[in-house]
PyMOL Python script that loads the backbone (N, CA, C, O; Angstrom):
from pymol import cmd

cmd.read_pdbstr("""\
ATOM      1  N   UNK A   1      80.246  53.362  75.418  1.00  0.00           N
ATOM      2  CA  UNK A   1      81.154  52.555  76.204  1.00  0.00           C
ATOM      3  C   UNK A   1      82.512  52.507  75.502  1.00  0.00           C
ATOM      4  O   UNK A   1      82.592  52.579  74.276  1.00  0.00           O
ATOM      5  N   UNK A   2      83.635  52.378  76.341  1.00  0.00           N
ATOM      6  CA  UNK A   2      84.967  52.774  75.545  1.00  0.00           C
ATOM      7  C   UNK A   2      85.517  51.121  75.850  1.00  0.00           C
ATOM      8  O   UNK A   2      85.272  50.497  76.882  1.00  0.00           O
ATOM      9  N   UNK A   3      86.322  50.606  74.661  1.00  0.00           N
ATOM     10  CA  UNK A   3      86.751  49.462  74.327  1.00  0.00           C
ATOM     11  C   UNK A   3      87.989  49.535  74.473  1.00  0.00           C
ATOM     12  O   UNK A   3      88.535  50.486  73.915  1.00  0.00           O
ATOM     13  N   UNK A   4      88.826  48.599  75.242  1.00  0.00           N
ATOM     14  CA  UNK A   4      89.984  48.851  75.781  1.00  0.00           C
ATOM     15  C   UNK A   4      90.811  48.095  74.506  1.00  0.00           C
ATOM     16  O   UNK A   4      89.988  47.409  73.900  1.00  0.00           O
ATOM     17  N   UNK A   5      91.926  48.005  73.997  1.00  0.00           N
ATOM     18  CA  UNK A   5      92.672  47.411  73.187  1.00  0.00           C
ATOM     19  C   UNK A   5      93.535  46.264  73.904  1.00  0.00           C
ATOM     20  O   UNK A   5      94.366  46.676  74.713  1.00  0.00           O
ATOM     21  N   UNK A   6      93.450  44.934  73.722  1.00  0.00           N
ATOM     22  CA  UNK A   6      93.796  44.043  74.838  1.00  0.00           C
ATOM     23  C   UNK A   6      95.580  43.403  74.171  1.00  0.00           C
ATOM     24  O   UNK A   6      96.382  42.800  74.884  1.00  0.00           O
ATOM     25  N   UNK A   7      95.780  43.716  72.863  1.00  0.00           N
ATOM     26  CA  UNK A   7      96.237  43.045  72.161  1.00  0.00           C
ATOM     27  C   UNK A   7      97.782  44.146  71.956  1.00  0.00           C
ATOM     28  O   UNK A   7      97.786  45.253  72.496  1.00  0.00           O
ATOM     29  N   UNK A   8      98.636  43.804  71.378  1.00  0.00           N
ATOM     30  CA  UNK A   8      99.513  44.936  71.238  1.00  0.00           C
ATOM     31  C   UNK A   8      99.441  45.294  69.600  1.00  0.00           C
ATOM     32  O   UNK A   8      99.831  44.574  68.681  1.00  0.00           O
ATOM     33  N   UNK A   9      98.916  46.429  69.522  1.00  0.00           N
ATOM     34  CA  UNK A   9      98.283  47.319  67.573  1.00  0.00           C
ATOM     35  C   UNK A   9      99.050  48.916  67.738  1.00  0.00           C
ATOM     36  O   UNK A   9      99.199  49.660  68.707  1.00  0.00           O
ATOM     37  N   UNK A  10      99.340  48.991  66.659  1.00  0.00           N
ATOM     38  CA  UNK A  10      99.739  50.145  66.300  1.00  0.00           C
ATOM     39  C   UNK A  10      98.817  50.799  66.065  1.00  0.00           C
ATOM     40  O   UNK A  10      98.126  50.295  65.180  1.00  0.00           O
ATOM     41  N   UNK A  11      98.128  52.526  66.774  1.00  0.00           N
ATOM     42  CA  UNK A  11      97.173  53.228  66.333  1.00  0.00           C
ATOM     43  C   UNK A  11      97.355  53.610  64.883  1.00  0.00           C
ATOM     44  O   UNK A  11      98.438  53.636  64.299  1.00  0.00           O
ATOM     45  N   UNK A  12      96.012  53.942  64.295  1.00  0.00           N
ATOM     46  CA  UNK A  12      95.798  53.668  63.217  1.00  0.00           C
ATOM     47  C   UNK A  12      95.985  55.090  62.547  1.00  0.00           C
ATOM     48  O   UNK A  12      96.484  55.287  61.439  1.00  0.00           O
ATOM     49  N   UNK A  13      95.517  56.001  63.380  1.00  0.00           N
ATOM     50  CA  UNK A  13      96.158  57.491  63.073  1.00  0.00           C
ATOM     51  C   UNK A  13      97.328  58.071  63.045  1.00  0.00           C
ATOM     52  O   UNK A  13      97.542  58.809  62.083  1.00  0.00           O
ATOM     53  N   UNK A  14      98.372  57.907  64.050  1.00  0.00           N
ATOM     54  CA  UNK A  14      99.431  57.830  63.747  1.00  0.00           C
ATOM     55  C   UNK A  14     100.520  57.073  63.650  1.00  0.00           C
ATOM     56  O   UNK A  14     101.682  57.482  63.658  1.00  0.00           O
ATOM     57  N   UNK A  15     100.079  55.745  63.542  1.00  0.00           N
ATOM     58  CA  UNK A  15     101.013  54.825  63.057  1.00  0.00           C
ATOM     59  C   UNK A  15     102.475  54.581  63.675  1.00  0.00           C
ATOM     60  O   UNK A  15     103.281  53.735  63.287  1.00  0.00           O
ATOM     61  N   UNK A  16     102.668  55.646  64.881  1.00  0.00           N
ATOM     62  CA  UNK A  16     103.590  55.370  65.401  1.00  0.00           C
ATOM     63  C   UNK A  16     103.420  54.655  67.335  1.00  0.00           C
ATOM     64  O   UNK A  16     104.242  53.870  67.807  1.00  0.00           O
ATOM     65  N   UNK A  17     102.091  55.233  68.176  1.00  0.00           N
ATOM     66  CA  UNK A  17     101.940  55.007  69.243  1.00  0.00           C
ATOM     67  C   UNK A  17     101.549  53.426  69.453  1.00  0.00           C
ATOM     68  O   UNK A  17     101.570  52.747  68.426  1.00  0.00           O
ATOM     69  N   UNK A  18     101.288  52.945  70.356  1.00  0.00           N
ATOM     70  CA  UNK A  18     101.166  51.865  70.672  1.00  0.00           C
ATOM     71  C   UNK A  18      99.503  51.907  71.354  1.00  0.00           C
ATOM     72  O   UNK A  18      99.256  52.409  72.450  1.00  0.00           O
ATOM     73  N   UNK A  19      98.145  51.073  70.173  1.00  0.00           N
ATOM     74  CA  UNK A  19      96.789  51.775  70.809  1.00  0.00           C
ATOM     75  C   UNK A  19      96.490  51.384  72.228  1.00  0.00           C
ATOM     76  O   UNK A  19      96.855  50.374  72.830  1.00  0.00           O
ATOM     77  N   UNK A  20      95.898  52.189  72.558  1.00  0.00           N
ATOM     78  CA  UNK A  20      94.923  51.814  73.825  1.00  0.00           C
ATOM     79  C   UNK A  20      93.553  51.426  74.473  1.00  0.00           C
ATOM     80  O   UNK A  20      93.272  50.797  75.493  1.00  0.00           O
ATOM     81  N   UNK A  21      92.671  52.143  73.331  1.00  0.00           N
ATOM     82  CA  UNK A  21      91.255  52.318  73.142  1.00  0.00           C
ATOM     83  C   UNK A  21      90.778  52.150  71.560  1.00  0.00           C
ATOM     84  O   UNK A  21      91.586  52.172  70.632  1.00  0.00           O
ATOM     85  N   UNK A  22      89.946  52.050  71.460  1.00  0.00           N
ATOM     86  CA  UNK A  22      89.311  51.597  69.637  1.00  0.00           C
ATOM     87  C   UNK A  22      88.060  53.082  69.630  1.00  0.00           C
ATOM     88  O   UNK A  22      87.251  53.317  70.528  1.00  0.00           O
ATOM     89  N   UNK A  23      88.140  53.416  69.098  1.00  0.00           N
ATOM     90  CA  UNK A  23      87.612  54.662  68.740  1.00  0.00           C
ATOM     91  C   UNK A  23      85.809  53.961  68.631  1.00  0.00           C
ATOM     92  O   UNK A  23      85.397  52.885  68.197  1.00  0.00           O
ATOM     93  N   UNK A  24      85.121  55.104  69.218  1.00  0.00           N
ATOM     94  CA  UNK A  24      83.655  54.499  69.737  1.00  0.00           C
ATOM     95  C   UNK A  24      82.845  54.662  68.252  1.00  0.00           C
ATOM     96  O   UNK A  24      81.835  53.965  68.154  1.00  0.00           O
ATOM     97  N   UNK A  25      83.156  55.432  67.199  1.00  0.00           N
ATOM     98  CA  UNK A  25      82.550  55.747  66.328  1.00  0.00           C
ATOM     99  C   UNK A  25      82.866  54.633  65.154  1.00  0.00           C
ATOM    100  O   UNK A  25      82.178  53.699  64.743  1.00  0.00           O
ATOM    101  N   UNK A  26      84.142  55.086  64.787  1.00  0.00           N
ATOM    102  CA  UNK A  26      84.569  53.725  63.822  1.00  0.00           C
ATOM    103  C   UNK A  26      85.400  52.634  63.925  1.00  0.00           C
ATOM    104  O   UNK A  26      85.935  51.983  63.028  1.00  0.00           O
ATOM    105  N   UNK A  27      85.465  52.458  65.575  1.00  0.00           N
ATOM    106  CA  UNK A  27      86.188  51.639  65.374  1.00  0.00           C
ATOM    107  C   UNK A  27      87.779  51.347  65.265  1.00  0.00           C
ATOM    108  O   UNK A  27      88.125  50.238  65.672  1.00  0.00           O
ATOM    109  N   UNK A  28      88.602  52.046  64.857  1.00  0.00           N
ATOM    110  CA  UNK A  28      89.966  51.988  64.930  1.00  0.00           C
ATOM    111  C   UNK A  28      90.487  51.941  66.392  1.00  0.00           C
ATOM    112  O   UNK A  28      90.011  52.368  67.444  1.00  0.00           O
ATOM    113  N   UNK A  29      91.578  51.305  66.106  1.00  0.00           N
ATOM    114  CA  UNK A  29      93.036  51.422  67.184  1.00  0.00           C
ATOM    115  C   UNK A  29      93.205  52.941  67.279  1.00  0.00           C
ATOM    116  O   UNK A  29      93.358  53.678  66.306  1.00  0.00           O
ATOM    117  N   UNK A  30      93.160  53.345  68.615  1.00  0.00           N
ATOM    118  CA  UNK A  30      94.211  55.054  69.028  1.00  0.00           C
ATOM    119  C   UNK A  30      94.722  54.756  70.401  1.00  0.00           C
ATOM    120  O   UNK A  30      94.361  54.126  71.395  1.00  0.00           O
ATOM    121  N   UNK A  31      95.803  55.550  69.977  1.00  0.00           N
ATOM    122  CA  UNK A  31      96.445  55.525  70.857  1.00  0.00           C
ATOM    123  C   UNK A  31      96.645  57.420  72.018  1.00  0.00           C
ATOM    124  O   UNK A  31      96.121  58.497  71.738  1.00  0.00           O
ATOM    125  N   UNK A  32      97.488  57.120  73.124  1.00  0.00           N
ATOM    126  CA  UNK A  32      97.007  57.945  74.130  1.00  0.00           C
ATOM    127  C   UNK A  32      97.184  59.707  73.635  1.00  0.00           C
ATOM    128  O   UNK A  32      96.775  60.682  74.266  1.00  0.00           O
ATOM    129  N   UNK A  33      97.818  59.697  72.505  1.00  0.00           N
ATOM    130  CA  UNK A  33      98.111  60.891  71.862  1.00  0.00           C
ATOM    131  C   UNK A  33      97.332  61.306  70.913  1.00  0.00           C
ATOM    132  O   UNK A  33      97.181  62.495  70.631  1.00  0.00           O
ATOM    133  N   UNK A  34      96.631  60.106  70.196  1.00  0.00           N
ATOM    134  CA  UNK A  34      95.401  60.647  69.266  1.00  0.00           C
ATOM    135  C   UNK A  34      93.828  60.181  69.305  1.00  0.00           C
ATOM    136  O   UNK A  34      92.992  60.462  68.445  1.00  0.00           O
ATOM    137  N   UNK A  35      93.607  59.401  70.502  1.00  0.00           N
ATOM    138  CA  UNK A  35      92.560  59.419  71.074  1.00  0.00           C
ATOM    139  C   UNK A  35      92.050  60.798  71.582  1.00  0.00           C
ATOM    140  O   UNK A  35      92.849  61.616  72.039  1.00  0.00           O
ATOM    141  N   UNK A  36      90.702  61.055  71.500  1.00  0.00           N
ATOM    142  CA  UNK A  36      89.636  62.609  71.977  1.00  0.00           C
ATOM    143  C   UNK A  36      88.579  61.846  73.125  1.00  0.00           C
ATOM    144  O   UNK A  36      87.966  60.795  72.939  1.00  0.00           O
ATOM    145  N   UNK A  37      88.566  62.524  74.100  1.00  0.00           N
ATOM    146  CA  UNK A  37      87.201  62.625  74.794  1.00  0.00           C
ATOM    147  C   UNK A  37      86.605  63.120  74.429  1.00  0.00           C
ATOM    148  O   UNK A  37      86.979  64.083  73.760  1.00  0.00           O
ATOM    149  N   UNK A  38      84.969  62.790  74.618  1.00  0.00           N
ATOM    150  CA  UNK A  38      83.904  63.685  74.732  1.00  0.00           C
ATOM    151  C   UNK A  38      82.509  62.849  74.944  1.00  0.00           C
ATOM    152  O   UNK A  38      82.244  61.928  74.172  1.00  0.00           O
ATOM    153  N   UNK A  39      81.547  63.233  76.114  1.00  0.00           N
ATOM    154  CA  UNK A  39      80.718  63.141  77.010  1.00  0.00           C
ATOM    155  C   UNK A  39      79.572  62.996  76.057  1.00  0.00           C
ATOM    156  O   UNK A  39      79.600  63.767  75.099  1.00  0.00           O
ATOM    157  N   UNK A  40      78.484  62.087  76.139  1.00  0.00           N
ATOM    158  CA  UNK A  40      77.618  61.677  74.997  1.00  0.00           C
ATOM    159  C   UNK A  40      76.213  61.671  76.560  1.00  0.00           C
ATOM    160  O   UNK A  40      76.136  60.905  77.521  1.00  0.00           O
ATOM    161  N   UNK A  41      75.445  62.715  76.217  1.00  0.00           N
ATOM    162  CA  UNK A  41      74.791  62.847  77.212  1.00  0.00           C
ATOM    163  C   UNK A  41      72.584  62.252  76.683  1.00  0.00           C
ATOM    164  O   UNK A  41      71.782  62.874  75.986  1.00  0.00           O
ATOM    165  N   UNK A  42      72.471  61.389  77.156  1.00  0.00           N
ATOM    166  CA  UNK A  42      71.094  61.064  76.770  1.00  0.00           C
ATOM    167  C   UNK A  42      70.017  59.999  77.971  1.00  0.00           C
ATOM    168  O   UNK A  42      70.477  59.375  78.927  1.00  0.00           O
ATOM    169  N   UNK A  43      69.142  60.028  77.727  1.00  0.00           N
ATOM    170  CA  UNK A  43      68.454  59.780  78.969  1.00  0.00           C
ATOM    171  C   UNK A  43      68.176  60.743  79.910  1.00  0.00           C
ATOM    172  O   UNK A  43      68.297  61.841  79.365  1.00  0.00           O
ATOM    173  N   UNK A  44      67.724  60.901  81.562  1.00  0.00           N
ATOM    174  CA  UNK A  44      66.833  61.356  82.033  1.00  0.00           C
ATOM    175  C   UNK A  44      69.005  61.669  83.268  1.00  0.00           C
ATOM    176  O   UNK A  44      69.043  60.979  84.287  1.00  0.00           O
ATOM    177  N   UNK A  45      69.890  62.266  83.096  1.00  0.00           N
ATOM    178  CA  UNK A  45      70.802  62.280  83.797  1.00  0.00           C
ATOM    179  C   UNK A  45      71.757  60.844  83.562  1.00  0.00           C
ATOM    180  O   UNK A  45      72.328  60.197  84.440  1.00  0.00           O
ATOM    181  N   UNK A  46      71.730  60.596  82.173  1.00  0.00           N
ATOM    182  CA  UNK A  46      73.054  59.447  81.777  1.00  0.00           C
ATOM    183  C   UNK A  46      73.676  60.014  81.240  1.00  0.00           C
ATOM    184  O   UNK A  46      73.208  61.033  80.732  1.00  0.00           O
ATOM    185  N   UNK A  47      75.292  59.636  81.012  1.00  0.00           N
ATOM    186  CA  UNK A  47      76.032  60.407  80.292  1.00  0.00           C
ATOM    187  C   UNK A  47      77.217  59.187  80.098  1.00  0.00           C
ATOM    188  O   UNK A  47      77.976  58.786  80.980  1.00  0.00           O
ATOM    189  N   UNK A  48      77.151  58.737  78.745  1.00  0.00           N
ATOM    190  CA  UNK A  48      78.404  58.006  78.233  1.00  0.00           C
ATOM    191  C   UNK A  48      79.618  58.550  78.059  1.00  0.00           C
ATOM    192  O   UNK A  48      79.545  59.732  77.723  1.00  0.00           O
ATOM    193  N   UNK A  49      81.049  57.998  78.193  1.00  0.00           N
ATOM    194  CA  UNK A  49      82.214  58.791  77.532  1.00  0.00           C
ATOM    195  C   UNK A  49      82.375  57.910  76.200  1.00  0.00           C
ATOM    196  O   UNK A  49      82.039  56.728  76.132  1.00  0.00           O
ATOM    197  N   UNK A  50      82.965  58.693  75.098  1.00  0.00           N
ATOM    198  CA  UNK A  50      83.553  58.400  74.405  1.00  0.00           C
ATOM    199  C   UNK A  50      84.980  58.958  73.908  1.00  0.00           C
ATOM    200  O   UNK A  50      85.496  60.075  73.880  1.00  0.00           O
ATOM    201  N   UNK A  51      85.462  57.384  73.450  1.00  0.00           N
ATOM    202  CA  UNK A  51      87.150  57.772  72.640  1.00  0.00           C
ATOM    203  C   UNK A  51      87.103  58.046  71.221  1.00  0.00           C
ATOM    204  O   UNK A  51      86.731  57.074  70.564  1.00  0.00           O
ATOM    205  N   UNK A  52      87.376  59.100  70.551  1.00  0.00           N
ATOM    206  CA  UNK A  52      87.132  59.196  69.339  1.00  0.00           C
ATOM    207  C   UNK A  52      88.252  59.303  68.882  1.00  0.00           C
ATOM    208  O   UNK A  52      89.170  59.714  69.592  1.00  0.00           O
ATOM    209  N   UNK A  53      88.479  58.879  67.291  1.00  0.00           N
ATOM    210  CA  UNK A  53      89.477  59.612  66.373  1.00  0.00           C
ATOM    211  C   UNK A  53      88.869  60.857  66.025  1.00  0.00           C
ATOM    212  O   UNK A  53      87.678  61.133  66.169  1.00  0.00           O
ATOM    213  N   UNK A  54      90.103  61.869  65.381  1.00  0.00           N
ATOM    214  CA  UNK A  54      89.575  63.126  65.037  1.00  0.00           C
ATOM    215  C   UNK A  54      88.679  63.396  64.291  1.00  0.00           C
ATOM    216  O   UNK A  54      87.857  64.277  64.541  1.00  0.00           O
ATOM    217  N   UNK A  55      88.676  62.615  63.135  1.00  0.00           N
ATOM    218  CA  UNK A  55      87.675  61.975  62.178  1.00  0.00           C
ATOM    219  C   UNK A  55      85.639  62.018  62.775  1.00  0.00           C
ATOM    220  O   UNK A  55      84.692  62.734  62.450  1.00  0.00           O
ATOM    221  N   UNK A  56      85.793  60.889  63.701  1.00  0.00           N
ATOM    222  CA  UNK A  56      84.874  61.248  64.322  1.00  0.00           C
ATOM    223  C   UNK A  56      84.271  62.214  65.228  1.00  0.00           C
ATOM    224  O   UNK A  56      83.112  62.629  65.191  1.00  0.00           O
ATOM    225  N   UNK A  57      85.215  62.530  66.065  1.00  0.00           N
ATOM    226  CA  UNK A  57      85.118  63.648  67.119  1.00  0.00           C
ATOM    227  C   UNK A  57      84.119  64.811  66.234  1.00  0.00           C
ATOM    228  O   UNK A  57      83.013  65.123  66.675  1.00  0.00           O
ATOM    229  N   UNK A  58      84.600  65.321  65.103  1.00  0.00           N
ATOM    230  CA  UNK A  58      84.336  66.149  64.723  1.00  0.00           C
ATOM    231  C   UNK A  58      82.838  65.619  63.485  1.00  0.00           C
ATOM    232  O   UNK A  58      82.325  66.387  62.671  1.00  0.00           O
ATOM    233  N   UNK A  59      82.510  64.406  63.665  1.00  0.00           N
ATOM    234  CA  UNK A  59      81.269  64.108  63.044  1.00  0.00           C
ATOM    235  C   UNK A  59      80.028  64.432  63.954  1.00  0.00           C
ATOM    236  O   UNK A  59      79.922  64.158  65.149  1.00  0.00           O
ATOM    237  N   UNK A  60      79.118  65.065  63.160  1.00  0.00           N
ATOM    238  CA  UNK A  60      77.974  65.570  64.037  1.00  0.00           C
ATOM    239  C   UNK A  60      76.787  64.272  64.073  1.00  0.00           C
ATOM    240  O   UNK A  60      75.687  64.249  64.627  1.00  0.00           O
ATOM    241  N   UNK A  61      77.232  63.611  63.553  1.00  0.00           N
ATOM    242  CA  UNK A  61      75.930  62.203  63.063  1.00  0.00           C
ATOM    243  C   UNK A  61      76.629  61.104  64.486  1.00  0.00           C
ATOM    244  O   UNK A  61      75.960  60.428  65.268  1.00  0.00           O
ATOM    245  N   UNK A  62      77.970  61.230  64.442  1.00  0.00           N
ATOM    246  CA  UNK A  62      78.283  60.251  65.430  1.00  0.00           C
ATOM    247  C   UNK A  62      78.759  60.808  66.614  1.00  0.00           C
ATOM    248  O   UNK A  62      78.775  59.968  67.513  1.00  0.00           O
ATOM    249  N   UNK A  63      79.252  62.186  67.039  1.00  0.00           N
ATOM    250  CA  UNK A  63      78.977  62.611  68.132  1.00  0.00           C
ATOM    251  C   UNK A  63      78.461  63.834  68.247  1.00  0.00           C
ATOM    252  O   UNK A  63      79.240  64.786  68.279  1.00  0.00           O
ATOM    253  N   UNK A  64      77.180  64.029  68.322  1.00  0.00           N
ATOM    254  CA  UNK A  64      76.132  64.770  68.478  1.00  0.00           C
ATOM    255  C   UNK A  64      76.164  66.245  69.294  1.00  0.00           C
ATOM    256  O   UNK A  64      75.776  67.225  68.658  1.00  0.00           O
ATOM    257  N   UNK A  65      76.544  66.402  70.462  1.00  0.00           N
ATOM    258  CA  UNK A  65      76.659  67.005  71.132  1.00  0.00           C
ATOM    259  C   UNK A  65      78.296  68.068  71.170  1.00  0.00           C
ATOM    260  O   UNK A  65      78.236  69.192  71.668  1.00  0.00           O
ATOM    261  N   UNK A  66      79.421  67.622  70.692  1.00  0.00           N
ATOM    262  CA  UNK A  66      80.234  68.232  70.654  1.00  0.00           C
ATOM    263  C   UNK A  66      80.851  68.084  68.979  1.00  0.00           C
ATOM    264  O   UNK A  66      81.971  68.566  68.812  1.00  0.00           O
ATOM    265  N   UNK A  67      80.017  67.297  67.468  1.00  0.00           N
ATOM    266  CA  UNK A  67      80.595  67.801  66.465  1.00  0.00           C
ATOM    267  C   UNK A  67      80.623  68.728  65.864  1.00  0.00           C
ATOM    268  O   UNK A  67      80.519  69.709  66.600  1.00  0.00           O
ATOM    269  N   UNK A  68      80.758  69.094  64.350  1.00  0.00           N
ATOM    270  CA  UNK A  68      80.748  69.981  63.709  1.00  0.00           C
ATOM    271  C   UNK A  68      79.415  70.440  62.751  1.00  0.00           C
ATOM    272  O   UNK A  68      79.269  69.437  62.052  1.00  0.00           O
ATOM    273  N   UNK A  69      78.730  71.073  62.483  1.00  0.00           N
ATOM    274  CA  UNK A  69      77.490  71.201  62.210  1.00  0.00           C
ATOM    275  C   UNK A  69      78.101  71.409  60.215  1.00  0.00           C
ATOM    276  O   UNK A  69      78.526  72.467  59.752  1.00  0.00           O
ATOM    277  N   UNK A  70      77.984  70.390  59.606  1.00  0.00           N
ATOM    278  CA  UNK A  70      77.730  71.180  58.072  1.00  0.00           C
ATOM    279  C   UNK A  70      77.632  72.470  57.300  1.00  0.00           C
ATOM    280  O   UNK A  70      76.514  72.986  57.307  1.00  0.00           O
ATOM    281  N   UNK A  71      78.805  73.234  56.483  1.00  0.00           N
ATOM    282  CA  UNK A  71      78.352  74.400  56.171  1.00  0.00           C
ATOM    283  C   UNK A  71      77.230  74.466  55.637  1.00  0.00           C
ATOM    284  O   UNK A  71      76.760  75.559  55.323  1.00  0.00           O
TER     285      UNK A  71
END
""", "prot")
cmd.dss("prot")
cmd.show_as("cartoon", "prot")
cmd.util.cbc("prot")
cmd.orient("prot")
């Protein structure tokens, strides 16, 4: 589930946008330039979205389906 930012925060990645969403993995402020999609698919035809930082996006423990696998 994606968490809307209700408050006015500076994203936490680049420190310059104004956030929008809190990143589904850890949590931070991003904003519309360094926020990532990507589709978190489980159950019998469910499919969550998530907002990630790059950070996460690319974690395979916290998004499963589209991270990076460990050399």
């Amino acid at each position: 589930m994606i968490s809307i930012v209700t408050d006015l925060r500076l994203c936490e990645v680049c420190r310059t946008g104004s956030a929008i969403v809190y990143c589904t993995g850890c949590g931070i402020p991003l904003c519309r330039q360094c926020r990532r999609f990507d589709m978190y698919a489980h159950d019998c035809g469910s499919v969550d979205t998530l907002a990630l930082c790059h950070i996460c996006f690319d974690d395979i423990d916290i998004n499963p389906w589209g991270g990076k696998r460990p050399d």
